[in-house]
C-alpha positions in Angstrom: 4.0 43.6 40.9 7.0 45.9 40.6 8.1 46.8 37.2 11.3 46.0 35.9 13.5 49.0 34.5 15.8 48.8 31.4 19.3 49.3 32.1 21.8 51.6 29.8 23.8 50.1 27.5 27.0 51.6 29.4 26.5 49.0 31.3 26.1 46.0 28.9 29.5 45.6 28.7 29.0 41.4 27.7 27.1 42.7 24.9 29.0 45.6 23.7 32.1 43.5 23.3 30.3 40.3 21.8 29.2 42.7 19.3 32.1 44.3 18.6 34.0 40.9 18.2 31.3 39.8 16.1 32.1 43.1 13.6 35.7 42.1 14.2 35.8 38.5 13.2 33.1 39.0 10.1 35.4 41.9 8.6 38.7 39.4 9.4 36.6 36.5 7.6 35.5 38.4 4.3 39.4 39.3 3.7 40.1 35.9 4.1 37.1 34.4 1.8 38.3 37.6 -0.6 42.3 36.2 -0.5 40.9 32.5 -1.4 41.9 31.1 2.5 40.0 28.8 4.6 41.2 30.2 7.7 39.1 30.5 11.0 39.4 33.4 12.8 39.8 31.3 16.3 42.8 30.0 15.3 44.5 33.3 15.4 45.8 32.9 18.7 47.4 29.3 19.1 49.0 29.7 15.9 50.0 32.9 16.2 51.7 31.9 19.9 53.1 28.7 17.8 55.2 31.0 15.0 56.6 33.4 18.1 57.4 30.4 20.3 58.0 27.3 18.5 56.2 23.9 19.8 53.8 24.4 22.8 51.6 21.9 25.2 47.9 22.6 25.4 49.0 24.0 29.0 51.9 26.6 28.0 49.2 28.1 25.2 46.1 28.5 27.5 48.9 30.2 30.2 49.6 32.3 27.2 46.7 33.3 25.7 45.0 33.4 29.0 41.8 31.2 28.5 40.9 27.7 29.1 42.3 24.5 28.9 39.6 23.1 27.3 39.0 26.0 24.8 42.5 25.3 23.0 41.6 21.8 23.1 38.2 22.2 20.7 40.6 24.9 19.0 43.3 22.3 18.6 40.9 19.3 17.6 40.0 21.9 14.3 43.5 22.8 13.2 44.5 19.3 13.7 41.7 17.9 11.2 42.9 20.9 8.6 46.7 19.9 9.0 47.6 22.8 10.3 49.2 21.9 13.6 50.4 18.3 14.5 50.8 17.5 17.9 53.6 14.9 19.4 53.8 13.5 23.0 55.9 14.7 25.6 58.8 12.5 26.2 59.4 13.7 29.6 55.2 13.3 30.3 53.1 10.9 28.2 50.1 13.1 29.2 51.3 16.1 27.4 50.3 16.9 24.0 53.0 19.5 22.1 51.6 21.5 19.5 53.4 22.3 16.4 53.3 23.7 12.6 52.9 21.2 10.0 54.2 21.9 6.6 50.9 23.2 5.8 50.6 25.0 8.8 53.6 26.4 8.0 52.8 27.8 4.1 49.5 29.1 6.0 51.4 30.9 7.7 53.3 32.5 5.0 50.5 32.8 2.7 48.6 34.9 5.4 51.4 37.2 7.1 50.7 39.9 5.0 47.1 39.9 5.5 47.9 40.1 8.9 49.9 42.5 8.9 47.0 44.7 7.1 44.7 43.4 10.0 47.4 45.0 12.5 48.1 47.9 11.1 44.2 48.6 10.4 43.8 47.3 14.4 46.7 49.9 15.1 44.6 52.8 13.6 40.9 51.8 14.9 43.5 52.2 18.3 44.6 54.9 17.8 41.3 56.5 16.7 39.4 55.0 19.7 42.0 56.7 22.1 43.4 53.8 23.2 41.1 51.5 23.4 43.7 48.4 24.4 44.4 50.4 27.3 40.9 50.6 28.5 40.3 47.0 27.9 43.8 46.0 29.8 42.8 48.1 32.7 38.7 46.2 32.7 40.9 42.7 32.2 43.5 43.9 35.1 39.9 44.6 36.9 38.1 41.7 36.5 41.3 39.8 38.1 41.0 42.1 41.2 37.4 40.8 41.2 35.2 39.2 38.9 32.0 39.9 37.9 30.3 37.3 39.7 31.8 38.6 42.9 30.7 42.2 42.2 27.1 41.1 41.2 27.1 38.7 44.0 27.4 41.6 46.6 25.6 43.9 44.7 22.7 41.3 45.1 23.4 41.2 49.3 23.3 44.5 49.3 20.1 44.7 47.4 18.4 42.2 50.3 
């Protein structure tokens, strides 16, 4: 029986970045148990894409933030049973869903700006000390686009036969 080798960490790069999102979103969710917010880090995105762009279908949002359909949908279903966003049907296509800010939503949104705002300009610095770091992660999104990892490992595996 051949014995398996342990690979590097280098190369983990799933793991590497679940953990460092896991640091992330723990660090974002003690300043927002320490301000007195119930706020999810998840919900970041949609309603941050609601505030710069106004009312938005499930659609436009997963175009924009670049992930699934059916993630903003769970996401939705959440900050539709806190009041946070409502959602209305689209008059020119019943099967559309747009998003939008409730009232609450919308003093949310004010209560937290300048939390984030902190969380930027602290994001900004970790940047700028990691030498860029949004730059390397652009270029390994910009190369998983040219070809995912499944391709890659499915080759490497053919080539391995």
């Amino acid at each position: 029986m051949a014995k398996t080798k342990g690979f590097s960490d280098k190369t983990a790069i799933g793991k590497r970045l679940r953990r460092l999102s896991e640091l992330i979103d723990r660090d974002a969710k003690s300043l927002y148990k320490e301000q007195g917010v119930h706020f999810e880090q998840r919900w970041f995105g949609i309603l941050n894409e609601l505030v710069v762009n106004g009312p938005m279908t499930v659609k436009e949002l997963a175009q924009a933030l670049k992930i699934t359909h059916a993630s903003v949908s769970e996401t939705r279903r959440s900050l539709e049973a806190a009041n946070i966003i409502g959602a209305k049907t689209d008059k020119s296509d019943g099967r559309q869903r747009i998003l939008h800010l409730t009232a609450k939503g919308k003093r949310l949104v004010e209560t937290l700006s300048p939390l984030w705002q902190a969380l930027e300009d602290a994001s900004n610095e970790l940047n700028d000390e990691a030498r860029n770091v949004v730059a390397a992660l652009d270029r390994l999104d910009a190369a998983l686009t040219r070809k995912s990892l499944y391709d890659r490992a499915t080759e490497n595996l053919a080539d391995l036969s």
